[in-house]
C-alpha positions in Angstrom: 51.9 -31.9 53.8 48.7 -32.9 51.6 46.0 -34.7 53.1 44.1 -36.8 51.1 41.1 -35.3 50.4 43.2 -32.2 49.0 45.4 -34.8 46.9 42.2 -36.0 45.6 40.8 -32.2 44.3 44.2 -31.7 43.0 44.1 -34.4 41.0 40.4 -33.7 39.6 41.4 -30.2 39.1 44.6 -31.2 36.8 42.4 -33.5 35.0 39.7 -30.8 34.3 42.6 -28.4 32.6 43.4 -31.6 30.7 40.9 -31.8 29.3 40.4 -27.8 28.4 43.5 -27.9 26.3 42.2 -31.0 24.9 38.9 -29.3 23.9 41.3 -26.2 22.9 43.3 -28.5 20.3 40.7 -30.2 18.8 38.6 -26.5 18.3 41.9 -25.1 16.5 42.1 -28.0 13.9 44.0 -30.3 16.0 46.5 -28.2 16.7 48.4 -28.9 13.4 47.3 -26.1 10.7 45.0 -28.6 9.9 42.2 -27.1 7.4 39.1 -26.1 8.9 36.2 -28.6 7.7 36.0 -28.8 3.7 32.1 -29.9 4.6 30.9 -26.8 5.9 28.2 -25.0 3.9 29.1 -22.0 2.0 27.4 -18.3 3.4 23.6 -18.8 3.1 22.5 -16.7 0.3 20.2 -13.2 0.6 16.5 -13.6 0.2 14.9 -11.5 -2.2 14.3 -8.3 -0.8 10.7 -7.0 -0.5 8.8 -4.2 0.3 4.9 -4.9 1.3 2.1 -3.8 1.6 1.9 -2.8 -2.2 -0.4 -1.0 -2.9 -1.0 0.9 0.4 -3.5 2.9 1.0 -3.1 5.4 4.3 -4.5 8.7 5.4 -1.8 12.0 5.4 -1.2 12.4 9.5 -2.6 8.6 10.0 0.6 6.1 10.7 1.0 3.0 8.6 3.3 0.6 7.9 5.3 -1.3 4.9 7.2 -4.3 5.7 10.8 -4.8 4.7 12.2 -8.8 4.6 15.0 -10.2 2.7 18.1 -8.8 1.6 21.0 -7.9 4.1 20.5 -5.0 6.4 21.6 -1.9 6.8 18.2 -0.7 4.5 18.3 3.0 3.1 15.3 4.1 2.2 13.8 6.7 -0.8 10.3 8.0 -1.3 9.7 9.5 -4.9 7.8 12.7 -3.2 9.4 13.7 0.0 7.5 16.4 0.6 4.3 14.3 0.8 5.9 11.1 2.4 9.2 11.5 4.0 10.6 8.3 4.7 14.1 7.6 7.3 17.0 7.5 5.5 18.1 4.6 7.2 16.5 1.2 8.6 18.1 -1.3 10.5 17.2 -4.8 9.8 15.5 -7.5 12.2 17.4 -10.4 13.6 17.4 -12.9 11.0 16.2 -11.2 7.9 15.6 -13.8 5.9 18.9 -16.0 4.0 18.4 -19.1 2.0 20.9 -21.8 2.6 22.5 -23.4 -1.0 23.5 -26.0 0.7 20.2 -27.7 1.2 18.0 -24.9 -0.5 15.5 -24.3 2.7 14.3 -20.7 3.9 14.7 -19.0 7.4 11.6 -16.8 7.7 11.2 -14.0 9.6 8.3 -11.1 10.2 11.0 -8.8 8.7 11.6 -5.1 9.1 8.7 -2.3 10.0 8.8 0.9 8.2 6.8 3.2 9.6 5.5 5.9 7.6 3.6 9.6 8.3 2.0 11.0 5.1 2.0 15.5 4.6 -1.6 16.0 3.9 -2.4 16.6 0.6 -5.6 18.1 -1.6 -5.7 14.7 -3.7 -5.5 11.5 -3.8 -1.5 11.8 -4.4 0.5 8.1 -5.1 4.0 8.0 -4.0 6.7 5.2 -4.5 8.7 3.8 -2.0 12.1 1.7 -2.5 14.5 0.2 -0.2 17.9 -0.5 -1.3 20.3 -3.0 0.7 23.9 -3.2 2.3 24.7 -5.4 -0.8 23.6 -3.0 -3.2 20.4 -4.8 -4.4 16.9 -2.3 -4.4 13.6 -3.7 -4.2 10.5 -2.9 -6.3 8.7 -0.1 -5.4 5.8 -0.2 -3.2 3.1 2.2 -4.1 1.7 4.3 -1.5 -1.8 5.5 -2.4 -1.7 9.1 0.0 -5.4 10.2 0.7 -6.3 13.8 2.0 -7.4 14.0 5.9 -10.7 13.7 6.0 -10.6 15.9 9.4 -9.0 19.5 9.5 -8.6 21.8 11.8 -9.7 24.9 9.8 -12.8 23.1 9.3 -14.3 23.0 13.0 -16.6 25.7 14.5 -17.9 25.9 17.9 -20.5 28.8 18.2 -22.5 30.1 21.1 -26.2 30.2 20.9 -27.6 33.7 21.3 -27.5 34.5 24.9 -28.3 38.5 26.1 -26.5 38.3 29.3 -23.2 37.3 27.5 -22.2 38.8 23.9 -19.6 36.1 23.4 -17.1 36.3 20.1 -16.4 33.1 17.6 -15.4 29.9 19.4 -16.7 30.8 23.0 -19.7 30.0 25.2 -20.8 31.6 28.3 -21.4 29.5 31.6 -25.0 28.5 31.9 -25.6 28.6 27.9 -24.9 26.4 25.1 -23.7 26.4 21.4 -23.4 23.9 18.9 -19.4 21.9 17.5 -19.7 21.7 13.6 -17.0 19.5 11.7 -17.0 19.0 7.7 -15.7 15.6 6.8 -13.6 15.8 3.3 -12.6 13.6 0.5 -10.4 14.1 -2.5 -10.5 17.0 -3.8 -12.1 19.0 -0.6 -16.1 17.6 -1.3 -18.0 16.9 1.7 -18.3 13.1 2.5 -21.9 11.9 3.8 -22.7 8.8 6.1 -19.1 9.1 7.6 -19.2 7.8 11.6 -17.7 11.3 13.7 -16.8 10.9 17.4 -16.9 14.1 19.5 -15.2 13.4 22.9 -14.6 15.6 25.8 -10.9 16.3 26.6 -10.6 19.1 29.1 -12.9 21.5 30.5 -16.4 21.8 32.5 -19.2 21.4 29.4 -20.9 18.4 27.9 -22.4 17.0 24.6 -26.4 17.3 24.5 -27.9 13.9 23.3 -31.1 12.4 22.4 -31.4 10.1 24.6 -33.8 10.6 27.4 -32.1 8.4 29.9 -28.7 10.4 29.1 -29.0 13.7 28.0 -25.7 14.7 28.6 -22.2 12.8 27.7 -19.2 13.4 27.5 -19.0 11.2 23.9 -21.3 11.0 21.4 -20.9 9.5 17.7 -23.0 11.2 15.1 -23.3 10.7 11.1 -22.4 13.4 8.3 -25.1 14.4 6.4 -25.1 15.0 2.6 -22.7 17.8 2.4 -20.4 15.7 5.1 -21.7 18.0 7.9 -21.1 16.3 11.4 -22.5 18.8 14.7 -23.1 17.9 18.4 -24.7 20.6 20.5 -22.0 21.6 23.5 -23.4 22.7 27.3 -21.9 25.1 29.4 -23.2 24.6 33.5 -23.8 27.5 35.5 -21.0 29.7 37.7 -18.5 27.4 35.3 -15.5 29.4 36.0 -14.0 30.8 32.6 -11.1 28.3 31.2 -10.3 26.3 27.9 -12.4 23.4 26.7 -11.2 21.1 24.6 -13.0 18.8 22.1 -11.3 15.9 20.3 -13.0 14.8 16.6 -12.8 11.6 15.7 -13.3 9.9 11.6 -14.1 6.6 12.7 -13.6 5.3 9.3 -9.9 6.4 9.2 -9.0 7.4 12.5 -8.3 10.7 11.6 -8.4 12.5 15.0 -8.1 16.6 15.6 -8.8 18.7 18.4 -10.6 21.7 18.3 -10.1 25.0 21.1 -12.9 26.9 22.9 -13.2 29.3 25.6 -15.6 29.2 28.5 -16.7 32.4 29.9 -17.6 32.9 33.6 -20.9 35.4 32.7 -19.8 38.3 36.2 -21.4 41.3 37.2 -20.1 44.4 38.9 -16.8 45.5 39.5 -14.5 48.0 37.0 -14.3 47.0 34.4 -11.3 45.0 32.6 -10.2 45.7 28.9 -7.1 44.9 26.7 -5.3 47.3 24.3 -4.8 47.6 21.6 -7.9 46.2 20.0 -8.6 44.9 16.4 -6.8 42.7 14.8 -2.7 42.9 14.3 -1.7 40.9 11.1 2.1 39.4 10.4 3.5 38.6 7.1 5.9 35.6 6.7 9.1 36.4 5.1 8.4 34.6 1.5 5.7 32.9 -0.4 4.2 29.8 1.8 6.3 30.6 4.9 5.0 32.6 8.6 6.9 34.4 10.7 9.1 33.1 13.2 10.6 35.4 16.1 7.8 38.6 15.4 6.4 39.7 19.1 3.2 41.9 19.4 2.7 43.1 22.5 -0.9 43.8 24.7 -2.0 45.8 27.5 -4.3 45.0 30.4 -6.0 47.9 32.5 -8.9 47.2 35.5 -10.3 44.4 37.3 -8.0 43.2 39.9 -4.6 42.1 39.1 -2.6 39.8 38.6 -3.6 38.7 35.3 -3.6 35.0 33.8 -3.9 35.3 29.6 -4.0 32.1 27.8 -5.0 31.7 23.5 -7.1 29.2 21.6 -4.3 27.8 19.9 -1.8 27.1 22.4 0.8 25.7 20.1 0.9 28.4 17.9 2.5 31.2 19.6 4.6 31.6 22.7 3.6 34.0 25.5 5.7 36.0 27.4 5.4 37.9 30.9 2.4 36.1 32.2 0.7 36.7 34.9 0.7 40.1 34.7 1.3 41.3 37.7 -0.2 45.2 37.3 -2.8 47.4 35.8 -1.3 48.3 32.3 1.7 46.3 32.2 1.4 44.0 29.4 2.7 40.7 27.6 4.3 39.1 24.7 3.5 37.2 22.1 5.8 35.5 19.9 5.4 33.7 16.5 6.8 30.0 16.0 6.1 29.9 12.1 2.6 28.1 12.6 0.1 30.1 10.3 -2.9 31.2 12.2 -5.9 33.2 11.3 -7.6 35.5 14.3 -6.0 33.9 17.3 -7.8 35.2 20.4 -7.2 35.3 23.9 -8.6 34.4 27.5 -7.9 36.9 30.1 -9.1 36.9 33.5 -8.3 38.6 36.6 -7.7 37.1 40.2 -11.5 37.4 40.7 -12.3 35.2 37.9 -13.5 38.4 35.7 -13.0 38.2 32.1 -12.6 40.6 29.2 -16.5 41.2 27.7 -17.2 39.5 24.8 -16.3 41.1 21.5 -13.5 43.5 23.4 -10.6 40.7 22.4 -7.5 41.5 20.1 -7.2 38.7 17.2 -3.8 38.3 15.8 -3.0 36.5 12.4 0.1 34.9 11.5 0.0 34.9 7.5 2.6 33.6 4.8 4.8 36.3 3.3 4.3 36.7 -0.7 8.4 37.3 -1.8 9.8 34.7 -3.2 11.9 32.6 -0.9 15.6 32.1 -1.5 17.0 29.2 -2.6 18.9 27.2 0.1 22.7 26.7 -0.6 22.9 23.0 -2.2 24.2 20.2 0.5 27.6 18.1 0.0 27.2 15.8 -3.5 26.8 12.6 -2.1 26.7 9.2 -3.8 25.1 6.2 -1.7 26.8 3.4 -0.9 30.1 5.0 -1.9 31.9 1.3 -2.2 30.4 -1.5 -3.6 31.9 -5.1 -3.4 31.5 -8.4 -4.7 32.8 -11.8 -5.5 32.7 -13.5 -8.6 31.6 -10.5 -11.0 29.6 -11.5 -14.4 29.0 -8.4 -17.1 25.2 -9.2 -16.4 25.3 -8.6 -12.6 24.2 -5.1 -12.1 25.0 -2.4 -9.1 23.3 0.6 -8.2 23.5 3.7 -6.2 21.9 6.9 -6.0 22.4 10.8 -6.1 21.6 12.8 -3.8 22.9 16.6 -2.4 24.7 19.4 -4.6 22.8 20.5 -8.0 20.6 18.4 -10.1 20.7 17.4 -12.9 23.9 15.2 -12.3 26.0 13.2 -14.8 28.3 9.9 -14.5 31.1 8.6 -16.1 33.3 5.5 -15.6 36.8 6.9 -14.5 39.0 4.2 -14.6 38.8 -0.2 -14.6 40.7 -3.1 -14.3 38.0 -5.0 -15.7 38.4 -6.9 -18.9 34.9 -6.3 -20.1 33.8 -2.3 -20.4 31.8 -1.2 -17.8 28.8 0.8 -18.6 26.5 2.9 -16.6 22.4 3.8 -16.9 21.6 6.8 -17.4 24.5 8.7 -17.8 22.9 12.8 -18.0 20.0 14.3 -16.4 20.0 12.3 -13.3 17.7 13.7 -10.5 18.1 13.8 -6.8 17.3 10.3 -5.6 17.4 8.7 -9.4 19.7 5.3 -9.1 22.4 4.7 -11.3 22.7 1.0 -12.6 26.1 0.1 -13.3 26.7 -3.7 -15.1 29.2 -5.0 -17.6 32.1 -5.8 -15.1 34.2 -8.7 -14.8 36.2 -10.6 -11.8 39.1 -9.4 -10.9 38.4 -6.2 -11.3 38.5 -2.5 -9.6 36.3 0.5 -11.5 35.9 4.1 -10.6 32.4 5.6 -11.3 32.8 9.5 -11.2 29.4 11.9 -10.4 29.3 15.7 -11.4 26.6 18.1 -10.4 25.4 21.4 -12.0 27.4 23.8 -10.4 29.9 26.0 -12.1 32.7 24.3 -11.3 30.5 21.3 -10.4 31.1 19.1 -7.6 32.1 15.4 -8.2 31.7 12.4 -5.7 32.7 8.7 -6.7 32.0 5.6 -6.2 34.4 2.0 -6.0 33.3 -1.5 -7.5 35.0 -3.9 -5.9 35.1 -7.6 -7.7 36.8 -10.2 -6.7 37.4 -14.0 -7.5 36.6 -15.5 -11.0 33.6 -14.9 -13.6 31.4 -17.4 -12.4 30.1 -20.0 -15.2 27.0 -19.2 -16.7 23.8 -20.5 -15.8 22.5 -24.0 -17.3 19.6 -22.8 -19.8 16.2 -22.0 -17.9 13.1 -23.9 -19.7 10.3 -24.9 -18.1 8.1 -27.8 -19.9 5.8 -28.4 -21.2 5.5 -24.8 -22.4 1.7 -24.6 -22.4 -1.5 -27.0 -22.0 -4.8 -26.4 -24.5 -7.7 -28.3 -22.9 -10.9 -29.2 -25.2 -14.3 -26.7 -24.0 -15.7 -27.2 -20.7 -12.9 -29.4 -19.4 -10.9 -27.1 -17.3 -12.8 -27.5 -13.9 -11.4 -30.7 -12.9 -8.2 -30.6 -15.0 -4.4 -30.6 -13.0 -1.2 -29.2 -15.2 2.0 -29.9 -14.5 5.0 -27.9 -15.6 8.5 -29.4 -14.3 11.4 -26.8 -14.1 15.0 -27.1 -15.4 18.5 -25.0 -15.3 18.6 -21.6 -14.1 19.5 -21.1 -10.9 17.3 -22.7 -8.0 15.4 -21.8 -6.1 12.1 -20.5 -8.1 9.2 -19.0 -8.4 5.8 -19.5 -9.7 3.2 -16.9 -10.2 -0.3 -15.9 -12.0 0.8 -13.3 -14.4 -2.7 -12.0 -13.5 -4.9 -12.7 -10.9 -7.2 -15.7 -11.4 -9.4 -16.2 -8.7 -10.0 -19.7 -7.1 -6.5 -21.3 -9.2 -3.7 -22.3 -7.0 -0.3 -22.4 -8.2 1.6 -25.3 -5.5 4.1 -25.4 -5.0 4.7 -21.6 -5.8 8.4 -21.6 -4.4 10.2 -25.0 -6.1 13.5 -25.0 -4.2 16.2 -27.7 -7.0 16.1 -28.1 -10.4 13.7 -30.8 -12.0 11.1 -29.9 -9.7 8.2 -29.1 -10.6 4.7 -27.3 -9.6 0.9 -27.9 -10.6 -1.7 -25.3 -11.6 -5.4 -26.2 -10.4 -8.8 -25.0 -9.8 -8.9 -22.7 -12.9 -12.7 -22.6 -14.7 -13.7 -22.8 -18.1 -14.1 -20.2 -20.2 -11.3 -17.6 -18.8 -9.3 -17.9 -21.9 -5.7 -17.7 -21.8 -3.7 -18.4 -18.0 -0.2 -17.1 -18.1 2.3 -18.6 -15.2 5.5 -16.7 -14.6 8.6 -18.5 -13.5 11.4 -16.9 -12.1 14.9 -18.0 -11.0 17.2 -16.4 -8.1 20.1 -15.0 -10.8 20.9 -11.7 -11.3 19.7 -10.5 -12.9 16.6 -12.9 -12.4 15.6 -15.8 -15.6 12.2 -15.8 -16.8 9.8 -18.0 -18.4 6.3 -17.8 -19.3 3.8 -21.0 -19.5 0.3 -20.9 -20.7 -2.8 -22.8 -20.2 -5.6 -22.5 -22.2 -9.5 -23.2 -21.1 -11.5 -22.4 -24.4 -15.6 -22.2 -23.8 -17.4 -24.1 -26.4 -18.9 -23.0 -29.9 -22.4 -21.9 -29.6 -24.3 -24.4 -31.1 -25.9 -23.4 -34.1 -29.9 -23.9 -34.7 -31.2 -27.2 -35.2 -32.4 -28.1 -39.0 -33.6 -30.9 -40.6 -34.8 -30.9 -44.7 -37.0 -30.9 -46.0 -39.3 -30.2 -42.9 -42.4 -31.8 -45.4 -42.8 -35.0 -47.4 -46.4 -34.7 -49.1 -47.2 -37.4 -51.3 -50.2 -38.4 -53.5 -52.8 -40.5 -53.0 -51.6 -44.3 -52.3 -47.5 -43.6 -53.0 -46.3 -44.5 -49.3 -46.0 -47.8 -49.9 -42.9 -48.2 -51.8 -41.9 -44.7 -50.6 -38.6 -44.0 -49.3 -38.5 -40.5 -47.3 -34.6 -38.7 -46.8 -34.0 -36.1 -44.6 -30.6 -34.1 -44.0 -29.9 -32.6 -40.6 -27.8 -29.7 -40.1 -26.9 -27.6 -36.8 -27.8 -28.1 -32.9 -24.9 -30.7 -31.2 -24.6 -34.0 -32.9 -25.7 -37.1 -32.2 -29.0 -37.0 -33.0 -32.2 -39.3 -31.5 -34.6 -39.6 -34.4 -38.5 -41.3 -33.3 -42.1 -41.2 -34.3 -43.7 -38.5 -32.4 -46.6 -41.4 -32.3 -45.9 -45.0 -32.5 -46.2 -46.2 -36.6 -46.2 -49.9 -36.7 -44.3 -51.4 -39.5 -42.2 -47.8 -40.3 -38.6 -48.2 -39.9 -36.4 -45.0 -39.0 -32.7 -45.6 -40.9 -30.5 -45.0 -38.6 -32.1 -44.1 -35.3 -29.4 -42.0 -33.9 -26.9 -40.1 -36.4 -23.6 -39.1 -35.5 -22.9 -35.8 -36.8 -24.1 -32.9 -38.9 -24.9 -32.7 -42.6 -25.8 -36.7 -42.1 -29.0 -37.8 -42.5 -31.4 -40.8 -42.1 -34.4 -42.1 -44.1 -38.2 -43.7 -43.5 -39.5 -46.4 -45.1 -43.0 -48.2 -44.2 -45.0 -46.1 -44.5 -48.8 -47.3 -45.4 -51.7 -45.0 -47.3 -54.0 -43.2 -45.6 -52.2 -42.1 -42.2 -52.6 -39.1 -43.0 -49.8 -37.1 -41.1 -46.4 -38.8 -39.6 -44.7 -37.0 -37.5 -40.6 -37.7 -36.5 -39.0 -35.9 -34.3 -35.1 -35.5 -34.3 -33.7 -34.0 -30.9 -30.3 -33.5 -30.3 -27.6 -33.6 -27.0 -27.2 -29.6 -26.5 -27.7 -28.7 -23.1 -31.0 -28.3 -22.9 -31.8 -30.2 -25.7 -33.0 -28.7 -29.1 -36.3 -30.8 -30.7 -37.5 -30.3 -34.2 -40.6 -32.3 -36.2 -40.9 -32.9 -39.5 -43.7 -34.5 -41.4 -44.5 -36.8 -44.2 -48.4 -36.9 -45.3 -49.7 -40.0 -46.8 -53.4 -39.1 -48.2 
């Protein structure tokens, strides 16, 4: 039997799974089929899709970054030259790449997608295009990558010991207790040295410093010094005293591009006494590659060690280059392996030393060089013909939307052809032949409903052949109202663009817009620049006189996009032309200026004109005072005998002013 506290939670409980189905009902519609809610939004629409920073300017072995936002994600991605900027194949988007809503026209912004990007280092200054194409179909512009050479190289640092009797040491080595100097050429395109370039030196591994000027420090394990005019950077390295022999390691440093290498050396312990220890065979022992450009992978040359007191420890000043095999070795004139890895080296040397810390003299070392072969290579068998995206779909087709995919795989040059289509409009594709690996294909003219085939073919004999499906669905949507934006340009009078606001209002097309200096015009500001309905509208201000003609591009969100172009024109004013007046001279006889009347004509300079006696003439009357425009003129009358010389001066309202006098002589 219930008590009734447990009556009580039953009851709550029942009422609680009430109220779930309740909620469960209502969430389906009611429970009655009922339509979902005719109010909702439709799908927000895809941003446009972008690719920035364009242009970019990075170093080859320097990362940097573009930025892809907009569009929908999956993003493939295609650099015009591979083999100086390979790119991923594919990018996944960020949470919320940005969608506009058509409902009520507003953006969702996000930072967007990072593409990170490593540059092959080049000999030039070498531009490269990026594009990004989206799940939908849609590619962006390209962004241009501007590829510079590595200022830094391996190849082109030297460490070299200073001349020391006790230790005869051998190219990129120093003997404990003596010192030698790093050098490092900085390079620009081309391969010219680059002066006044900041170069760091650091320390990485190994018992030596850097020599410095500085009294209170002499030694450091950093120093930044300044190429000189050929783009020579050096630091003088020291070695201590009874520094056992090992590998030091210095790290270079282009401050201006943080272009960073690292540079080998050996440290030999200087020892005397004992038997002596020696490697065979000596000289150098050279392997080819196996074609043009390429170095061996897999070739082993093998040394022997003899005296001193075993086991042996070998290590080489390029670690990464080679593999070695059979180390320590263990007895007098057993030896070990070493193994190319296709790295090309020139003179790689080694550090031996025995378990007393004795090493090989100096100059006794075998060099080995790794060097590319000179046959042609063979060409790799072409990959699976591949056509990306394969399927392509989309709702409510119009012959002027456009689709595109690219080629990539079998034999270039491929060809396309339109197989078959339901479409009631003909399909067409651009290009059709001579398509390269990479190239897209742009495919427009379809209508909704409607299913097309696009077949590919390659060069091989019998080619290969991929294809791709264009799905359309739904209707041909209506066309777009016309796109006009008024007024279609401004002309201001001179000197009266400074403080001058233009308004354009925009109309049809499809929302939302946007508004853009066809060319840059510094100081003008275009707001807004996005105008999200139809019959808005943006202003153009801050532009100065004199610049000419301002074109502003409009562009709507169709596909393909509307454009329109308005103008604004700031004119600079005429330069004025010389002031003249005529005649310059009235000279009469001998009591004629009474009843004289004296006309003058002015030409040139900016009208109006002040006209006045240079001196006060009581009784003279100037007709008119101030005359408005060239080619007028004015007239004096008054004038008495023997004044001898009036002067009137006519000035007019250029900026500065222009002043000329002319006379009238009554003797």
């Amino acid at each position: 039997m219930l008590n009734s506290s447990s009556a009580n939670w039953l009851r709550s409980a029942l009422a609680l799974f009430g109220l779930a189905g309740l909620l469960a009902l209502a969430g389906c519609g009611g429970g009655s089929g009922a339509p979902n809610n005719p109010y909702e939004p439709p799908p927000p629409i895809p941003a446009p899709l972008l690719l920035l920073p364009s242009p970019l300017t990075m170093y080859a072995g320097i990362p940097a970054t573009l930025t892809i936002s907009g569009g929908v994600s999956p993003y493939k991605v295609f650099s015009s030259d591979p083999a100086v900027l390979p790119v991923p194949s594919t990018v996944a988007g960020a949470a919320g790449t940005n969608t506009v809503n058509a409902a009520n026209a507003t953006a969702n912004s996000t930072s967007g997608t990072t593409l990170a990007l490593s540059a092959k280092n080049v000999s030039t200054i070498t531009p490269v295009n990026v594009t990004v194409q989206d799940a939908a179909g849609t590619v962006s512009l390209p962004a241009t990558v501007n590829v510079n050479p590595a200022p830094l190289s391996p190849s082109l640092v030297t460490i070299t010991a200073n001349e020391n009797p006790a230790c005869p040491t051998v190219e990129n080595s120093i003997c404990s207790g003596g010192s030698g100097t790093a050098f490092v050429k900085v390079t620009g395109a081309g391969g010219g040295g680059v002066p006044n370039r900041q170069v760091k030196f650091d320390v990485v591994q190994g018992t030596f410093t850097i020599l410095t000027t500085n009294p209170a420090q002499p030694q450091a394990s950093t120093l930044t010094v300044v190429s000189d005019a050929n783009g020579d950077a050096v630091v003088a390295l020291f070695v201590p005293a009874d520094t056992p022999t090992q590998v030091g390691i210095l790290r270079v440093t282009d401050l201006a591009s943080g272009n960073q290498i690292t540079a080998n050396f050996t440290v030999l312990q200087v020892t005397t006494g004992g038997q002596v220890l020696s490697v065979l065979p000596q000289g150098n022992t050279t392997v080819t590659g196996p074609s043009t450009g390429v170095c061996s992978t897999g070739v082993t040359v093998t040394n022997y060690i003899f005296g001193g007191t075993p086991p042996y420890q070998v290590a080489t000043n390029f670690p990464g280059a080679v593999a070695l095999f059979g180390i320590p070795v263990q007895r007098s004139g057993d030896g070990f392996n070493t193994v190319t890895n296709g790295t090309c080296f020139i003179n790689l040397t080694y550090v031996i030393t025995d378990a007393t810390g004795r090493t090989i003299p100096g100059g006794a070392y075998p060099t080995v060089t790794n060097e590319p072969g000179t046959a042609p290579p063979a060409p790799p068998p072409p990959g699976p013909l591949v056509a990306t995206p394969g399927a392509i779909a989309k709702n409510n087709c119009a012959p002027s939307n456009t689709f595109q995919f690219v080629v990539t795989g079998g034999t270039a040059p491929y060809s396309v052809v339109v197989g078959n289509t339901t479409s009631s409009t003909s399909p067409s594709t651009s290009p059709q032949t001579g398509l390269t690996s990479g190239q897209a294909v742009t495919v427009s003219g379809i209508s909704s409903p409607a299913t097309t085939l696009i077949n590919v073919f390659d060069s091989q004999v019998p080619p290969a052949s991929t294809s791709v499906t264009i799905d359309c669905s739904g209707s041909i949507p209506p066309p777009p109202a016309s796109f006009t934006v008024a007024p279609a340009s401004f002309t201001y009078t001179p000197n009266s663009c400074v403080s001058t606001t233009s308004n354009f209002v925009i109309t049809g097309g499809t929302p939302p817009y946007n508004a853009f200096f066809s060319s840059a015009r510094p100081g003008a500001i275009i707001s807004p620049s996005s105008i999200a309905f139809s019959g808005g509208g943006f202003n153009v201000t801050g532009l100065t006189d004199g610049v000419g003609l301002t074109n502003i591009t409009v562009t709507d969100a169709g596909t393909p996009p509307l454009l329109q172009v308005v103008t604004i024109g700031c004119p600079v004013a005429p330069t004025p032309q010389p002031l003249v007046i005529s005649p310059p001279l009235y000279d009469y006889t001998m009591s004629t200026c009474v009843a004289t009347t004296s006309n003058f004509v002015i030409t040139g300079g900016t009208a109006p004109y002040t006209v006045f006696f240079s001196t006060p003439r009581p009784g003279a009357v100037i007709t008119p005072p101030v005359v408005g425009a060239a080619g007028l003129g004015f007239s004096v009358t008054g004038l008495t005998d023997g004044v001898a010389t009036t002067n009137i001066s006519i000035q007019d309202t250029s900026s500065p002013p222009l002043l000329q006098i002319v006379s009238i002589n009554c003797p």
